[in-house]
Residue, then its C-alpha position, 0 to 999 in steps of 0.5 A: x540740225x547740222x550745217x548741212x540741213x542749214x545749207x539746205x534750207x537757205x538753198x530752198x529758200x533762195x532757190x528761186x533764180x534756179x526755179x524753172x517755171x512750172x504753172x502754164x510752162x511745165x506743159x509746153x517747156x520750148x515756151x521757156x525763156x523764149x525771146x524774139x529777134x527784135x530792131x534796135x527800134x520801132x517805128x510807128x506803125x499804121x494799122x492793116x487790115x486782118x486778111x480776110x477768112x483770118x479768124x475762120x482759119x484760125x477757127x477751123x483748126x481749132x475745130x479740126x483738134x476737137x475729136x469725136x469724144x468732145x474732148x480738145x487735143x493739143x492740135x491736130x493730130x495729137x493725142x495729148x488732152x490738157x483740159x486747162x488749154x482745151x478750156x481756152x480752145x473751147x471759150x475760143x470757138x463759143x460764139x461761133x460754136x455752142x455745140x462744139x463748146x456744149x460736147x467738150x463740156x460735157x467730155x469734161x464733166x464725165x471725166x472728173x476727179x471724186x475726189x484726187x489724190x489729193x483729196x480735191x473734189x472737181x479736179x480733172x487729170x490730163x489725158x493721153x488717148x490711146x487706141x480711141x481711148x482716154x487715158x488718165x495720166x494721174x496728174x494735173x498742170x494746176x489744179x485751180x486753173x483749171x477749175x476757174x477757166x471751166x467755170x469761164x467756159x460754163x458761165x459764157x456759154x450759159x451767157x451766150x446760149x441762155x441755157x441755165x437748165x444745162x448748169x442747173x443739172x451739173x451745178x453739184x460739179x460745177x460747185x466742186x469745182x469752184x470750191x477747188x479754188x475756195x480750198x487752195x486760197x491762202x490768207x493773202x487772197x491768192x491762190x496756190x497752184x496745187x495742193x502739193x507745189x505750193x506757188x500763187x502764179x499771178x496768171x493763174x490768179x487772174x484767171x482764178x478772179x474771172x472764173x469766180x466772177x463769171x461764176x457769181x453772175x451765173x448763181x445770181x441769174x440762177x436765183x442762188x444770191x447766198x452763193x453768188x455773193x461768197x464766190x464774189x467775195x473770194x473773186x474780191x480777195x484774189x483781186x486784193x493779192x494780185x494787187x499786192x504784187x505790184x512794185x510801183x518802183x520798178x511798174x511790174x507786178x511779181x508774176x509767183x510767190x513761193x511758199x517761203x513768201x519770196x517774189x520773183x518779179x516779171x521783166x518786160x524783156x523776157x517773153x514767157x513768163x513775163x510778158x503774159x504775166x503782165x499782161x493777165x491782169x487785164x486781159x482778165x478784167x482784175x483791172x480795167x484797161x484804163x488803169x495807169x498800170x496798164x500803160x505801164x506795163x505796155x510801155x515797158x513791152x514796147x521798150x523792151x520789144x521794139x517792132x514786136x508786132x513785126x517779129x512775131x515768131x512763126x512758132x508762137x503768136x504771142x497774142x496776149x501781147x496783141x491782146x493787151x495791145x487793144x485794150x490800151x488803145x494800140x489798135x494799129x501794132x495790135x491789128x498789125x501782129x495779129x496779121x502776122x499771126x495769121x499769116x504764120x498760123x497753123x496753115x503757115x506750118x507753125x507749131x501752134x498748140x490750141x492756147x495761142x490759137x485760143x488767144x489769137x481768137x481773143x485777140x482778134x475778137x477785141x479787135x473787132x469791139x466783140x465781147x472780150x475776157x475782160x468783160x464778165x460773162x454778163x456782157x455775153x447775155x441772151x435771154x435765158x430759156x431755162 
């Protein structure tokens, strides 16, 4: 091997202070490095309250993205379908809207992958409709993402409706799907995001660990104790990766690994991908709020972002900041952000897309002591009717 390819090597490998952020980012790229105009300090705020008709709105525009195929675009008007972002809209409005949720479900599910070309099964592509039709771009964001947050999805509508005969007639799928998760797992528990861009995000991991949680407590009512026992061993493992990730010298989790093994560490400063970065873990449930890294992690946002809640930016809410914000017991900055959300929302003119009006809905849903993320789909249950 000449110097040249030695060059190349190194370069590879440490390569990564250059990398631009793909997993969540590739899809929506005026996230990246996005940072907010912030005081030089924070006040202490006192809690306000939530505009009335706030989560409605919120809810109706999420509504007015699903077109008459079931599928979710990015917001209104759009013709771009990324099925990991229409899955976050889709467990947004399931409380409110089982139907709405059960003909995205079903949109979903006629449109998988038998198998890739990768040769996964259970994967599904982004879609461009056109002419009233959807069109297949051949490629996905990531491909356990998607699978975990449908699996999400399934399991809390199954939860919320107790419908288990609708999971029964597609639990082939919805194993494939699971299993998508199984095949892309590595020794350390965390899972790549592709097949052929081999990076563990820990966002994408956290909801890796809901997805098959939710999923194992689905095959448990489902009588399937085997199976369920398996996904949540795998939900174990991820649980275990993600928290070796964790620097407890500088409190901040590394938010993706290469396939060299080298770590890029999250800082508090930077919003995208950091901040939600940190956040992932709890909001997801890998761990519970009242773990002390919790608060660290919230510290170092609020250190970093002084008066966030007073500067949400008009073009993303930021809500899984909010988010973590109310699983720490900072219900005031969080009722105060989520205010501001709202008022800047997608009647405000923004540029939301369906993930952060998805989120903005979580968020206010927590607000409130509804179920959240961070519970399993257990604490969503209806007695089954199937």
């Amino acid at each position: 091997m000449g110097w040249l390819g030695l060059v190349l090597i190194v370069l590879l490998a440490l390569g990564v202070a250059g990398y631009q952020f793909m997993g969540k980012g590739s899809s929506r790229p005026h996230l990246q490095l996005t940072r907010l105009a912030l005081p030089a300090s924070a006040p202490v705020l006192p809690p306000i309250t939530i505009p009335a008709g706030a989560q409605q709105a919120v809810e109706g525009w999420v509504l007015a993205a699903q077109d008459s195929s079931g599928a979710f675009v990015m917001a209104p008007g759009s013709t771009k379908i990324v099925p990991y972002f229409a899955n976050l809209a889709a467990v947004a409005v399931l409380p409110d809207d089982p139907a709405a949720a059960r003909r995205y479900m079903d949109w979903y599910l006629a449109h998988l992958n038998h198998p890739d070309k990768y040769g996964l099964d259970g994967t599904i592509y982004d879609y461009v409709l056109a002419n009233g039709e959807a069109v297949s771009t051949g490629d996905y964001d990531s491909a356990d993402s998607y699978a975990a947050t449908f699996l999400i999805l399934v399991a809390r509508y199954a939860a919320v409706t107790g419908d288990l005969d609708y999971v029964r007639s597609h639990l082939s799928d919805l194993d494939a799907m699971a299993g998508v998760i199984l095949r892309l797992q590595d020794a350390d528990g965390l899972v790549w995001a592709k097949p052929d861009f081999r990076m563990k995000y820990i966002m994408d991991n956290a909801e890796n660990y809901r997805g098959l949680m939710d999923w194992s407590f689905t095959l448990q009512k489902l009588g399937m104790a085997s199976q369920a026992n398996l996904y949540a061993a795998t939900a174990g493992r991820i649980q275990t990766g993600i928290a070796s990730l964790w620097d407890p010298v500088h409190n901040t989790f590394a938010y993706e690994v290469t396939i060299f093994g080298l770590r890029r560490y999250a800082s508090a400063s930077r919003w995208y991908p950091d901040v939600p970065a940190l956040a992932f873990p709890f909001v997801y449930g890998v761990f519970p709020p009242t773990d002390p890294r919790a608060a660290l992690v919230y510290q170092a946002l609020n250190a970093a972002h002084p008066g966030w809640a007073q500067n949400i930016d008009a073009g993303q809410p930021w809500a899984p900041a909010a988010y973590l914000a109310v699983l720490v017991g900072d219900r005031a900055s969080a009722s105060v952000a989520l205010a501001t959300a709202a008022d800047l929302g997608p009647a405000g003119g923004s540029d939301w897309q369906i993930n952060e009006a998805a989120f903005v809905l979580f968020a206010l849903s927590a607000l409130t002591d509804e179920p959240t993320l961070a519970q399993p789909a257990l604490s969503l249950s209806a007695p089954p009717t199937g």
